[in-house]
Residue frames as qw, qx, qy, qz and C-alpha x, y, z in Angstrom:
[[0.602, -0.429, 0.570, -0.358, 93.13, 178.83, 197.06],
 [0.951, 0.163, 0.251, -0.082, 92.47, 175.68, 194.84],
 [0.516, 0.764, -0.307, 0.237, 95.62, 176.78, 193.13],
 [0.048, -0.689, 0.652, -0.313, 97.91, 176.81, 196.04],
 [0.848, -0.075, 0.465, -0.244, 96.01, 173.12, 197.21],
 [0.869, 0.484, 0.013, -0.099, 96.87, 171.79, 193.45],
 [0.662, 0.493, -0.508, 0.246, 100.59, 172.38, 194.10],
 [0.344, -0.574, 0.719, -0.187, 100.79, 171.42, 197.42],
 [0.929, 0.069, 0.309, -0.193, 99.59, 168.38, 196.48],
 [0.737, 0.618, -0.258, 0.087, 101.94, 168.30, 193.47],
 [0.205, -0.778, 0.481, -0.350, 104.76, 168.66, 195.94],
 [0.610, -0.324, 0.675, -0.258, 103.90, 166.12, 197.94],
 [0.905, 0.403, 0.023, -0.132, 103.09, 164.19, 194.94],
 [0.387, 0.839, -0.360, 0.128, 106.93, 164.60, 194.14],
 [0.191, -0.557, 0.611, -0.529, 108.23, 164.12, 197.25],
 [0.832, -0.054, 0.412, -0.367, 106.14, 160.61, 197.93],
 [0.828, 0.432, -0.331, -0.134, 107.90, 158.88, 194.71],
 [0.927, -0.253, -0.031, 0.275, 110.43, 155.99, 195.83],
 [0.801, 0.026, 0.012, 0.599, 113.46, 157.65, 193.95],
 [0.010, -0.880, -0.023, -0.475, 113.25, 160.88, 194.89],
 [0.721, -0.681, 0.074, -0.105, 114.41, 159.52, 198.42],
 [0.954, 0.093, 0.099, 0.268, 117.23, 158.12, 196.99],
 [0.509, 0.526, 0.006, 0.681, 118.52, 160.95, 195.25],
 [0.395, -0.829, 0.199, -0.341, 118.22, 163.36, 198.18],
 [0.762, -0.554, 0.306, 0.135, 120.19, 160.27, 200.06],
 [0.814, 0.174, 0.143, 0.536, 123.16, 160.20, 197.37],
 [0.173, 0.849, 0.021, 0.499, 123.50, 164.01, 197.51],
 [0.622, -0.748, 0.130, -0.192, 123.58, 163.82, 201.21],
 [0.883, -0.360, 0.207, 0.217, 126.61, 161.32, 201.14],
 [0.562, 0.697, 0.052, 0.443, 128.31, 163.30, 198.43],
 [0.306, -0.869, 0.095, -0.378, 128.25, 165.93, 201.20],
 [0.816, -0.546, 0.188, -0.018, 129.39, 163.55, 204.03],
 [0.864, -0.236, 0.317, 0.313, 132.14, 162.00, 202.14],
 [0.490, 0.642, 0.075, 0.585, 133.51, 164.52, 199.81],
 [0.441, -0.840, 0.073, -0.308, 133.99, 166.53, 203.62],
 [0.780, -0.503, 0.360, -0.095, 135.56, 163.80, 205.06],
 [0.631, -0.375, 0.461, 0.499, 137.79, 162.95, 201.92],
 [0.009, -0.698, 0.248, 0.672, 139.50, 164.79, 199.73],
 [0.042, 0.157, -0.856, -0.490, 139.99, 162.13, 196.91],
 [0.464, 0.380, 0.734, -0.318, 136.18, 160.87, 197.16],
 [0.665, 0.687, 0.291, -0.032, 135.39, 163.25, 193.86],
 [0.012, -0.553, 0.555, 0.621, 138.42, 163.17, 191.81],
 [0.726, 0.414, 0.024, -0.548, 137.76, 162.21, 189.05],
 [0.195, 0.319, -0.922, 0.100, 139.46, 158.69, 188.97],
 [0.146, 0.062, 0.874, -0.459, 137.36, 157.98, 191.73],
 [0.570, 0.428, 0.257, -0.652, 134.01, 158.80, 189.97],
 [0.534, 0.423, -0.611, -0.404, 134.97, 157.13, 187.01],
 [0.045, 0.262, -0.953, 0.145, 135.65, 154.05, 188.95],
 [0.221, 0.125, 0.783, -0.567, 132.65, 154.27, 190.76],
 [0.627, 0.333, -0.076, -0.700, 130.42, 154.87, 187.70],
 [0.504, 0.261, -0.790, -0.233, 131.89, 151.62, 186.07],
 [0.157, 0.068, -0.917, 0.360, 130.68, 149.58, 189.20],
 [0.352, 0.295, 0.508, -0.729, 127.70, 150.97, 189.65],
 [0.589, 0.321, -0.503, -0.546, 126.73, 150.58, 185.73],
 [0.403, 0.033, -0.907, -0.119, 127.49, 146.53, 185.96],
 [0.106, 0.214, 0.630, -0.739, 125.15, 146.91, 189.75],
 [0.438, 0.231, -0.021, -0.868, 122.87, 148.23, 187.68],
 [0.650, 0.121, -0.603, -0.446, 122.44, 145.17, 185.64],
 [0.233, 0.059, -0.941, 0.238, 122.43, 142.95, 188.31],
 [0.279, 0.325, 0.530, -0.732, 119.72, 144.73, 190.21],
 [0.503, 0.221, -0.465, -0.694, 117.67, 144.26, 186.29],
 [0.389, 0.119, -0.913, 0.023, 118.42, 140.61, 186.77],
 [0.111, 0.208, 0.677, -0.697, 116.82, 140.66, 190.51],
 [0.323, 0.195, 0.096, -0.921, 114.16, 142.97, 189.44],
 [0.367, 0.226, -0.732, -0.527, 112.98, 141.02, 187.06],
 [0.327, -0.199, -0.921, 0.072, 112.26, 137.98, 188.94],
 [0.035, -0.169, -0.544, 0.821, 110.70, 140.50, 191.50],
 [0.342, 0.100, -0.357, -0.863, 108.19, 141.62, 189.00],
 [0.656, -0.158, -0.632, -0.382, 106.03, 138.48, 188.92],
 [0.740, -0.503, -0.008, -0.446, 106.21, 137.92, 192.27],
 [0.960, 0.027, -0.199, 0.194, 109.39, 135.98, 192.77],
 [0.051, -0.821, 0.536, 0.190, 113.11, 136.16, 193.25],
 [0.783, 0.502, -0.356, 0.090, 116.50, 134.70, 192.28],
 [0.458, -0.788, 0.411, 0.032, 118.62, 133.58, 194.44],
 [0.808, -0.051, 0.282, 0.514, 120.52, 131.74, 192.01],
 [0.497, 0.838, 0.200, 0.103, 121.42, 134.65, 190.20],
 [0.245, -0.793, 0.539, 0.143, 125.09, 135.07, 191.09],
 [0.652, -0.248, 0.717, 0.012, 125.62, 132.17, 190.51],
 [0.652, 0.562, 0.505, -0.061, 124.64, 132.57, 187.13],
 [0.117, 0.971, -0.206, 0.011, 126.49, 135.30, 186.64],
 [0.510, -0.576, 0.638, -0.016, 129.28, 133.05, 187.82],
 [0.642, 0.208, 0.695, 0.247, 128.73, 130.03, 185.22],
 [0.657, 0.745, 0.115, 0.012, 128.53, 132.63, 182.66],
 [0.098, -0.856, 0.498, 0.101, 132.22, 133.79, 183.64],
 [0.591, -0.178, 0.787, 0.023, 133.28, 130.47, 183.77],
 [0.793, 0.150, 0.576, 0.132, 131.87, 129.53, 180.56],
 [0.362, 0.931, -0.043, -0.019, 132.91, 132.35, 178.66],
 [0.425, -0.700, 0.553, 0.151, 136.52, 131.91, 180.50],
 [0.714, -0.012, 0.691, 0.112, 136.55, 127.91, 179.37],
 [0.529, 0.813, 0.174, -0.170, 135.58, 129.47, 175.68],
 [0.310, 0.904, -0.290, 0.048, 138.47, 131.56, 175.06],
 [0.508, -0.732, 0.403, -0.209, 140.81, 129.54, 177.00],
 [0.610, 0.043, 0.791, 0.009, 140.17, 126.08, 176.58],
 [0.592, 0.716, 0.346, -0.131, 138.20, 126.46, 172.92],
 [0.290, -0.308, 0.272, 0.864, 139.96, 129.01, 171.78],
 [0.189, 0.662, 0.694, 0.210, 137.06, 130.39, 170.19],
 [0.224, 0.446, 0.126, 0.857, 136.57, 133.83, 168.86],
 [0.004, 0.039, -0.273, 0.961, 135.29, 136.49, 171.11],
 [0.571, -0.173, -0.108, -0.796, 132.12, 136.83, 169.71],
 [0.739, -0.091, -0.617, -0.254, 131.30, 133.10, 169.91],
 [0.410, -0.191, -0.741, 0.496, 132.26, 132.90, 173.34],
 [0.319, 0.035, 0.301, -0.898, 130.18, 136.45, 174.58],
 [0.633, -0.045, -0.317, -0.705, 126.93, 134.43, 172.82],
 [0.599, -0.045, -0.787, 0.143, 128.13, 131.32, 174.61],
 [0.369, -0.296, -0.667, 0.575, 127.55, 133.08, 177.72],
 [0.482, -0.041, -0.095, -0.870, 124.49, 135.04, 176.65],
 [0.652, 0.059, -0.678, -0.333, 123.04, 131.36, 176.41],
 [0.411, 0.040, -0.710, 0.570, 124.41, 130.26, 179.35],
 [0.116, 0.055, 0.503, -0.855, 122.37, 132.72, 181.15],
 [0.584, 0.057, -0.285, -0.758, 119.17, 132.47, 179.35],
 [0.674, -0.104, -0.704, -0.196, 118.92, 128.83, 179.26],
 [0.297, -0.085, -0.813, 0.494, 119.60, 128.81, 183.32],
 [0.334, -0.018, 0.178, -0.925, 116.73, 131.30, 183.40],
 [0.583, 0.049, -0.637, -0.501, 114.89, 128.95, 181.35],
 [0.425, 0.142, -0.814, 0.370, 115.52, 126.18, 183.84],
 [0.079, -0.229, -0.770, 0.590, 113.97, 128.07, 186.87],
 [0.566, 0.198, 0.055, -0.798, 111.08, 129.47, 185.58],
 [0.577, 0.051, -0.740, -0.342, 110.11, 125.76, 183.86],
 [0.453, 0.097, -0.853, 0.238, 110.64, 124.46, 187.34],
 [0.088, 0.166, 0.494, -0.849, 108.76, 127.04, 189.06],
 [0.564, 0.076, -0.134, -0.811, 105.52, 127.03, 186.44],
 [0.702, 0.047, -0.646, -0.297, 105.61, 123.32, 185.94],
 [0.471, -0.181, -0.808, 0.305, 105.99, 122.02, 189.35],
 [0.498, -0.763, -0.246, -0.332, 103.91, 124.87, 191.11],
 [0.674, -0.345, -0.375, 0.535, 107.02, 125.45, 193.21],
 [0.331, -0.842, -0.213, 0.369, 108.13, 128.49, 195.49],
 [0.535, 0.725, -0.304, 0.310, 110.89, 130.57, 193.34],
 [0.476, -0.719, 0.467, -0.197, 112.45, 131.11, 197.05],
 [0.834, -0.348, 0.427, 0.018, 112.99, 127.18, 196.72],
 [0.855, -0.089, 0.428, 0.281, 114.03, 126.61, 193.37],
 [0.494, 0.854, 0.090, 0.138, 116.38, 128.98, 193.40],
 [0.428, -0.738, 0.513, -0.098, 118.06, 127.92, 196.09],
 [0.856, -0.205, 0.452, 0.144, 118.67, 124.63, 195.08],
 [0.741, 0.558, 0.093, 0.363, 119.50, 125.33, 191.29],
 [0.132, -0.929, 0.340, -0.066, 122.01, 127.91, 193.24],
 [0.732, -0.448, 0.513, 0.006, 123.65, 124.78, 194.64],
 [0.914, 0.144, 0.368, 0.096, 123.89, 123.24, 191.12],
 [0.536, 0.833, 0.059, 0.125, 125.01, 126.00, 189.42],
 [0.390, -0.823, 0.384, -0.151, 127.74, 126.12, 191.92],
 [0.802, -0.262, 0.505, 0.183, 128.74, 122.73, 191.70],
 [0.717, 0.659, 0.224, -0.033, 128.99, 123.61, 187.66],
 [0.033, 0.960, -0.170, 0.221, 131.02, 126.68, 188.17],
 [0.484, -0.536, 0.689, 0.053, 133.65, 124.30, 190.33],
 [0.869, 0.063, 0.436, 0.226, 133.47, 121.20, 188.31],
 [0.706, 0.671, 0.079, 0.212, 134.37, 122.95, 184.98],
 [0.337, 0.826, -0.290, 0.346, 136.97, 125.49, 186.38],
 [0.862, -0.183, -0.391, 0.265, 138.24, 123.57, 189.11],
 [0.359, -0.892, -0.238, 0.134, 138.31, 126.93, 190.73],
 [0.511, -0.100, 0.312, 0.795, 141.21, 128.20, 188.67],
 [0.265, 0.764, -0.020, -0.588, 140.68, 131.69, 186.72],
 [0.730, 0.305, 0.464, 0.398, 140.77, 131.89, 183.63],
 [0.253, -0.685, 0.118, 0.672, 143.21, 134.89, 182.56],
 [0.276, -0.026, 0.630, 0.726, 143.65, 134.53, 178.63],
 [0.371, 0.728, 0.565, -0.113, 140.82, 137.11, 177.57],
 [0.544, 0.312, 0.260, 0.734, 141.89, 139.39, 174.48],
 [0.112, -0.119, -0.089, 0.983, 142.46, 143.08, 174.89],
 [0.211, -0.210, -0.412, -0.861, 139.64, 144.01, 172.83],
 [0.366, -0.519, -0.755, -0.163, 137.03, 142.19, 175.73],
 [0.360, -0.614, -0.425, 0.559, 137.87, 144.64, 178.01],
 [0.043, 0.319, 0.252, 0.913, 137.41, 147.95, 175.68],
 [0.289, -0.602, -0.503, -0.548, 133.90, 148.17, 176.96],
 [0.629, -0.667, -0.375, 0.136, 134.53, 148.01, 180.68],
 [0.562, -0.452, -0.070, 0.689, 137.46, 150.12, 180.95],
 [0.269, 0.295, 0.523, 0.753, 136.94, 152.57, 178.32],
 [0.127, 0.635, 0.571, -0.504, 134.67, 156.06, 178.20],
 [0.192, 0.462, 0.409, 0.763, 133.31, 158.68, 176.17],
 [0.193, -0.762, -0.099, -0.610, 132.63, 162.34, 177.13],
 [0.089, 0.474, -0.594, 0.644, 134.34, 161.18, 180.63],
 [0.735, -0.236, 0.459, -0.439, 131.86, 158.79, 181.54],
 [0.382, -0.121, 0.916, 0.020, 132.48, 155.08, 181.54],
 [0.454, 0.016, -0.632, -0.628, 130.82, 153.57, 178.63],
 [0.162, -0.269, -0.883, 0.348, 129.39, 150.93, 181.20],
 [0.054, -0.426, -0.535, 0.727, 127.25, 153.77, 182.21],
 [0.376, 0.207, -0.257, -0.866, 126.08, 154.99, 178.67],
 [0.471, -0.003, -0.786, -0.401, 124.90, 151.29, 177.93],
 [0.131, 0.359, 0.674, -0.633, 123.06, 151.31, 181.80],
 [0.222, 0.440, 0.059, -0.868, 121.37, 154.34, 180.71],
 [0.448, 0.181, -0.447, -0.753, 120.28, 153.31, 177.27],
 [0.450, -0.230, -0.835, -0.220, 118.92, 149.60, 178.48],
 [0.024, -0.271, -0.641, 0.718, 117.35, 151.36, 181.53],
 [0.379, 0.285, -0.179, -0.862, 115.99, 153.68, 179.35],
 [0.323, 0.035, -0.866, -0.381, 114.96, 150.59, 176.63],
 [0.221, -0.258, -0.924, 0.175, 113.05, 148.76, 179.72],
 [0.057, 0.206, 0.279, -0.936, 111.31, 151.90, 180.56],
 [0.553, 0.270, -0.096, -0.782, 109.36, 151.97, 177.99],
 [0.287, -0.026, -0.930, -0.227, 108.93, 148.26, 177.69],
 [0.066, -0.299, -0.803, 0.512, 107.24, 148.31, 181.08],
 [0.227, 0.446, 0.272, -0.822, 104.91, 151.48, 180.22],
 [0.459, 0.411, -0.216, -0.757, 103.97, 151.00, 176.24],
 [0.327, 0.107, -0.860, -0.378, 104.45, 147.50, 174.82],
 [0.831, -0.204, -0.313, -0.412, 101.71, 144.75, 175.81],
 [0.729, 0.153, -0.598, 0.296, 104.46, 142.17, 177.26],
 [0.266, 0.357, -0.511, 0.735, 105.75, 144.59, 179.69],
 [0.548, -0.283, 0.210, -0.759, 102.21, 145.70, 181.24],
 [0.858, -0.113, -0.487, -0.122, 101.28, 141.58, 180.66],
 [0.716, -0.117, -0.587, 0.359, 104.45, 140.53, 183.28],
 [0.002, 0.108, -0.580, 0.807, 104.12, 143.77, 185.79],
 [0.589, -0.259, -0.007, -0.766, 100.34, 142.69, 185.95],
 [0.774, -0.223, -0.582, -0.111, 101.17, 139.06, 186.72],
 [0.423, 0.109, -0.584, 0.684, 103.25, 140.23, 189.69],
 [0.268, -0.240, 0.283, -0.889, 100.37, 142.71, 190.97],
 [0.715, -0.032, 0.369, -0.593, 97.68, 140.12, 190.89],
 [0.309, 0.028, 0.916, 0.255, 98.35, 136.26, 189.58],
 [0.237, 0.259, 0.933, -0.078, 95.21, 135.78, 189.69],
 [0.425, 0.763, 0.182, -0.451, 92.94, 138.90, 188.76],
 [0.370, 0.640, -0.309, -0.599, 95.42, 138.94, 185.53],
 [0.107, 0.022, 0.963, 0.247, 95.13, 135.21, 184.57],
 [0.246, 0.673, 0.653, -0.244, 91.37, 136.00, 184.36],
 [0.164, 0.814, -0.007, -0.556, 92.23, 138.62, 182.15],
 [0.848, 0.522, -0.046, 0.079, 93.30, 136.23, 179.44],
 [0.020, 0.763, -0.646, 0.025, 97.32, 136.75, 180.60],
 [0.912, -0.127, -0.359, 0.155, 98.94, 133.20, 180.15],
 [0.315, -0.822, 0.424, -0.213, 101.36, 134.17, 183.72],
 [0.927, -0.138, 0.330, 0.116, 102.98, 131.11, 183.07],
 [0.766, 0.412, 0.116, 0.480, 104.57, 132.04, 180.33],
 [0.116, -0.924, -0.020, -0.363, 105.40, 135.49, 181.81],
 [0.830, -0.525, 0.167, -0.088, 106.55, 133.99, 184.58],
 [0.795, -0.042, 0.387, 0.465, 109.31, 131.77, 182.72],
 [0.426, 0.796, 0.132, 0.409, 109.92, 134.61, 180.55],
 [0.004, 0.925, -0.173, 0.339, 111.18, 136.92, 183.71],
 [0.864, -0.324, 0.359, 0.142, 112.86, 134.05, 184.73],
 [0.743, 0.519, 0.264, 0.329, 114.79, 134.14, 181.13],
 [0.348, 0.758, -0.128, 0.537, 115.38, 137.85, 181.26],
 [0.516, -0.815, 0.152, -0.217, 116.38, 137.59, 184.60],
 [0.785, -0.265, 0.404, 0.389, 119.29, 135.29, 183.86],
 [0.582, 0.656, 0.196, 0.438, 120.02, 136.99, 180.53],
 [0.137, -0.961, 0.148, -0.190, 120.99, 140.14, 183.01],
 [0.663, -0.678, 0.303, 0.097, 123.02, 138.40, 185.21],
 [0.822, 0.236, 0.265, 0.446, 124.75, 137.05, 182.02],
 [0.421, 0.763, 0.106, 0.479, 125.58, 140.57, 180.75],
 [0.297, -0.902, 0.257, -0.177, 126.58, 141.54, 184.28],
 [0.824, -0.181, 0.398, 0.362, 128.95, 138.52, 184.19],
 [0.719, 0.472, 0.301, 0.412, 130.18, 139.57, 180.92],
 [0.235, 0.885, -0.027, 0.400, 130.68, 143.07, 181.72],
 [0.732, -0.663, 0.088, 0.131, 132.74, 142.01, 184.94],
 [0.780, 0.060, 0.302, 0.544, 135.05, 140.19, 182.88],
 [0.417, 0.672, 0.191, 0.581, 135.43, 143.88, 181.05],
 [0.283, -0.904, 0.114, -0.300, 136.14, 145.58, 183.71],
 [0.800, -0.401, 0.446, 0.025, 138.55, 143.18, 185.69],
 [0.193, 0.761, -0.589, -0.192, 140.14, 141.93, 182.83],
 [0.017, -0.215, 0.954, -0.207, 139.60, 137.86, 184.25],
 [0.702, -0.301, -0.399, -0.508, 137.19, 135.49, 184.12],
 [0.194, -0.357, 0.642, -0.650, 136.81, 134.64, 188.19],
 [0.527, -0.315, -0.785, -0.078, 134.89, 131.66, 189.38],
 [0.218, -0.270, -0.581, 0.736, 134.13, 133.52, 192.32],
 [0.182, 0.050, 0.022, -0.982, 132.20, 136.02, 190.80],
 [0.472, -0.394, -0.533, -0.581, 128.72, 136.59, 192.03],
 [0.450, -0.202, -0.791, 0.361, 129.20, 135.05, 195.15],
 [0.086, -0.427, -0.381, 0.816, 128.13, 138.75, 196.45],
 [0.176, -0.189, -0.323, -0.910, 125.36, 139.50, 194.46],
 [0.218, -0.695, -0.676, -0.116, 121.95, 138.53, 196.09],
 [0.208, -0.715, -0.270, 0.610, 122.33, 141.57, 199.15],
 [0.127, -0.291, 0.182, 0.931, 123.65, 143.93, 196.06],
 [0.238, -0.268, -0.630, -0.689, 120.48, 142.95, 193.57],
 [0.277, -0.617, -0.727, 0.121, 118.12, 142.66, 196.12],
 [0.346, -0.643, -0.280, 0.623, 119.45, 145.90, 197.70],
 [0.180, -0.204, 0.234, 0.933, 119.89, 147.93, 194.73],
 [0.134, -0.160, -0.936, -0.283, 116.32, 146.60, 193.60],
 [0.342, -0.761, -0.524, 0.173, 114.15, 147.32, 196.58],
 [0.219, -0.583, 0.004, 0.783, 116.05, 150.76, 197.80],
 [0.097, -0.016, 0.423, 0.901, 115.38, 151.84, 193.64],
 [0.536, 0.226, 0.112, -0.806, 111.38, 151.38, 194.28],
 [0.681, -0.045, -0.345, -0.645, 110.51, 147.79, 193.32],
 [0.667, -0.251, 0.215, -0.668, 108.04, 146.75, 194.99],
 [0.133, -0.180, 0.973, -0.056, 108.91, 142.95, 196.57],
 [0.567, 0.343, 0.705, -0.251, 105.00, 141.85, 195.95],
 [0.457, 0.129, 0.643, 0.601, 105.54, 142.53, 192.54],
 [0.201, 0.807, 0.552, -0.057, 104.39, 144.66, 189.88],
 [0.277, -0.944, 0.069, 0.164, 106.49, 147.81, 190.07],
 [0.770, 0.190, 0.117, 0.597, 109.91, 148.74, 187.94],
 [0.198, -0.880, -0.012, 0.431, 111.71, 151.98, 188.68],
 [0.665, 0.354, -0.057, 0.656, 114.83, 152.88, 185.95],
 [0.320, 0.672, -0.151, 0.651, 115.32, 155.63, 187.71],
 [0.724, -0.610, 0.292, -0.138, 115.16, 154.60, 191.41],
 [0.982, 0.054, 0.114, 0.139, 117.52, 151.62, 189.90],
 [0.568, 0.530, -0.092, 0.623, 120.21, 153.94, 188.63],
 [0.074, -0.784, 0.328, -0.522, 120.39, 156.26, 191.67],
 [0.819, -0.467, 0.240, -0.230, 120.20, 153.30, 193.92],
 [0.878, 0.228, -0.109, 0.407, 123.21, 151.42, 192.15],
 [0.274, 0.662, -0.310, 0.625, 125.15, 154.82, 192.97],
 [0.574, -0.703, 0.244, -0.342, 124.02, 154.86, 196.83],
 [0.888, -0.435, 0.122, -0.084, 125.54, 151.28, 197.28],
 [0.762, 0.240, -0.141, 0.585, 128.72, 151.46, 195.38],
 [0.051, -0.800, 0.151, -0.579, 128.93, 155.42, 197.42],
 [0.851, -0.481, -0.088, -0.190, 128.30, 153.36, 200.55],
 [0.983, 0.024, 0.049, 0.175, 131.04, 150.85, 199.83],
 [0.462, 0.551, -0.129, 0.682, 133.62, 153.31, 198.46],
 [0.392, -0.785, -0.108, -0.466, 132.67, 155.75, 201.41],
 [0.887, -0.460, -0.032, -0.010, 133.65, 153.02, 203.97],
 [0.889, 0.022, 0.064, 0.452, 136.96, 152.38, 202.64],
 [0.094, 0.715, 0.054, 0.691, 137.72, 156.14, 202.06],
 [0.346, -0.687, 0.205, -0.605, 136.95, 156.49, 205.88],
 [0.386, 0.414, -0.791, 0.232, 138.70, 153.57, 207.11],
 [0.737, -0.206, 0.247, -0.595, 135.89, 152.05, 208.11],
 [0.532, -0.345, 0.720, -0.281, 135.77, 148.49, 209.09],
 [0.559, 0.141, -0.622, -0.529, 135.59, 146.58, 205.25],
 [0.141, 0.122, -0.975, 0.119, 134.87, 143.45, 207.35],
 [0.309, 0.418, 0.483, -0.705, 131.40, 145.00, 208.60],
 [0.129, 0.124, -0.369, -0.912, 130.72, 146.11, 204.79],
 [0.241, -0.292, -0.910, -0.168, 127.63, 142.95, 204.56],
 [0.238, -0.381, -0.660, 0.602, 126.82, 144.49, 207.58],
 [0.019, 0.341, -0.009, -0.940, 126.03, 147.79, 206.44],
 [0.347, 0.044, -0.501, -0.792, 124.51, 147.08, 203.22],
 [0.156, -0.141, -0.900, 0.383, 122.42, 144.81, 205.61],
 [0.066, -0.590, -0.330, 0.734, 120.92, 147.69, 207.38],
 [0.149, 0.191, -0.349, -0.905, 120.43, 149.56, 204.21],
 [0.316, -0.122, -0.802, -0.493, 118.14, 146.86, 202.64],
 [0.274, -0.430, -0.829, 0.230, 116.36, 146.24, 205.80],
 [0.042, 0.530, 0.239, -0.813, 115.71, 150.17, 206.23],
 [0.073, 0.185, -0.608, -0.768, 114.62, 150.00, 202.64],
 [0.265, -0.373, -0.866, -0.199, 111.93, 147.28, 203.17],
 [0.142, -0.518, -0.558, 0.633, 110.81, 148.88, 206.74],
 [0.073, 0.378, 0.207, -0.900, 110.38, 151.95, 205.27],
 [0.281, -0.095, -0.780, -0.552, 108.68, 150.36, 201.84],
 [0.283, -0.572, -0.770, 0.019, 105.75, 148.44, 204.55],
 [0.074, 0.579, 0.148, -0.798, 105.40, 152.01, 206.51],
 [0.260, 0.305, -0.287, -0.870, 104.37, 153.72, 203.28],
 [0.344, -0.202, -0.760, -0.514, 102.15, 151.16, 202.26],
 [0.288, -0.454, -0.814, 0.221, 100.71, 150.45, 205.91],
 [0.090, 0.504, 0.081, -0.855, 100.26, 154.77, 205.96],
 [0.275, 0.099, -0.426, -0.856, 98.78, 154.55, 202.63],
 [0.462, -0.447, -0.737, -0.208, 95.73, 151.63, 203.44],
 [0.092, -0.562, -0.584, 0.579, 95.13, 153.85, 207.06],
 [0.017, 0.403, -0.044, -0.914, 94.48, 156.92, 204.81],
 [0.360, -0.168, -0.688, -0.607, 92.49, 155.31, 201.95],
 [0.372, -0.334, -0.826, 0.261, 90.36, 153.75, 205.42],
 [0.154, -0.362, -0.252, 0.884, 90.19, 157.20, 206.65],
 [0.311, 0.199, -0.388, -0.844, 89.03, 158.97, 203.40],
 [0.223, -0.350, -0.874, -0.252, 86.42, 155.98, 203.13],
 [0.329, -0.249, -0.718, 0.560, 85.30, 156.79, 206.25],
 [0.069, -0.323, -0.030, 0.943, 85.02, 160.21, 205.46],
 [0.275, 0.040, -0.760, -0.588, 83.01, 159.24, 202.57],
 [0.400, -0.419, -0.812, -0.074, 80.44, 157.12, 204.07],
 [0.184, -0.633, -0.555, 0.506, 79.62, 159.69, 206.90],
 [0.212, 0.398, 0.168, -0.876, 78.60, 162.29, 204.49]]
């Protein structure tokens, strides 16, 4: 009897993780839209969709990041956007090798991370706020320099990584995998990692624990623009152009690929593997729509609804887990 109790529990134990839901909902639409069209898995389309969902992947890092300590980004397109832009202006304008222009816009991101986490530890401000405004500036950057012109002159060899596979998956998608993997175990073994998902569960219980969460803080502020740099960079491999435009649609896609992979908006909490099936749901979503000549003008709309059924169902499971821990006190104290 305790046997058959030990694996229902296990079961449910299984069946209660964040990305288990996920994957059960990307199978399901596999179903729905491999039914409804014929080209959904060829294998063109899956390639495509792996390469989009890889660079997704890093954006939602970028997001995640800030999420971790308790924050967001909401400049973080936009970052992603001044790195295009200054990588573009590199090769373009400069005429600077390759490499010197991918570190130029490794920098780029880092230093804009840099920026809002300084502003957010040293002035005791909201991230919400100043990340809107440094959105605004990075924006005005991202126009002044490119004067909202692309910049097309990038050498063959930048776009090897984005357009390119091995074993029939997109490389994009091995180098997901291996810095998904990488972050795993940052988050579970190293000191750092447990240091910045403990300033996000509790400021305060883990300053009292000798964490300096200041520096944490501006740290996931750091690697949170460092992502958005590498998802800028890998755009520009895929695409083939450095776009001033790009980003403009990333908060709903990091926010949404973020929360819907299992972490947790009050911080604390890093899935890699809610993050990787949840990049597939929203590029499935997106592809899906257009595949069924659905309304692309709605598409905001949709992934809307996703994110908002994502949170809803996130506070349910937490407001069902404090009535049951209440309960089981309960239970407790009356015997």
């Amino acid at each position: 009897m305790n046997k058959i109790i030990k694996k229902g529990n296990g079961i449910k134990g299984i069946f209660a993780r964040s990305e288990v839901t996920v994957i059960f909902a990307v199978l399901i639409l596999t179903v729905i839209f491999s039914a409804f069209s014929s080209s959904f898995l060829t294998a063109y389309n899956v390639f495509n969709l792996g390469r989009t969902a890889a660079i997704y992947i890093f954006i939602a890092i970028g997001q995640a990041f800030a999420v971790m300590v308790g924050g967001m980004n909401l400049s973080l397109g936009y970052i992603g956007g001044l790195t295009v832009v200054a990588i573009g202006y590199c090769l373009q304008e400069l005429h600077l090798p390759m490499g010197a222009a991918i570190i130029a816009g490794l920098l780029t991101g880092l230093l804009a991370g840099f920026v809002n986490g300084v502003i957010i530890t040293g002035l005791k401000l909201n991230s919400f706020v100043v990340t809107l405004a440094t959105s605004f500036i990075y924006t005005g950057l991202i126009n002044g320099v490119s004067k909202g012109s692309p910049y097309n002159d990038i050498p063959d060899g930048f776009t090897f990584i984005g357009r390119e596979g091995f074993l029939g998956i997109p490389l994009l998608v091995w180098l997901a995998v291996i810095v998904l993997i990488i972050l795993g175990y940052f988050f579970k073994f190293t000191v750092t990692g447990r240091r910045v998902l403990a300033t996000g569960g509790n400021t305060e219980a883990a300053r009292m624990s000798g964490v300096d969460t200041d520096k944490m803080i501006i740290l996931a502020n750091m690697c949170s623009g460092l992502f958005a740099a590498i998802a800028g960079i890998l755009w520009i491999s895929k695409t083939g152009s450095a776009q001033p435009s790009t980003g403009v649609d990333w908060m709903v896609i990091s926010f949404a690929v973020a929360v819907i992979g299992g972490t947790a908006l009050k911080g604390g909490v890093f899935n890699p593997i809610g993050v990787f099936f949840a990049s597939i749901l929203i590029v499935m979503v997106k592809n899906g729509l257009v595949m069924l000549n659905a309304n692309v003008y709605f598409e905001q709309t949709y992934l809307g609804l996703i994110l908002l059924l994502a949170v809803s169902l996130e506070s349910i499971k937490n407001i069902w887990n404090r009535k049951k821990q209440k309960n089981q006190l309960k239970k407790e104290a009356n015997l």
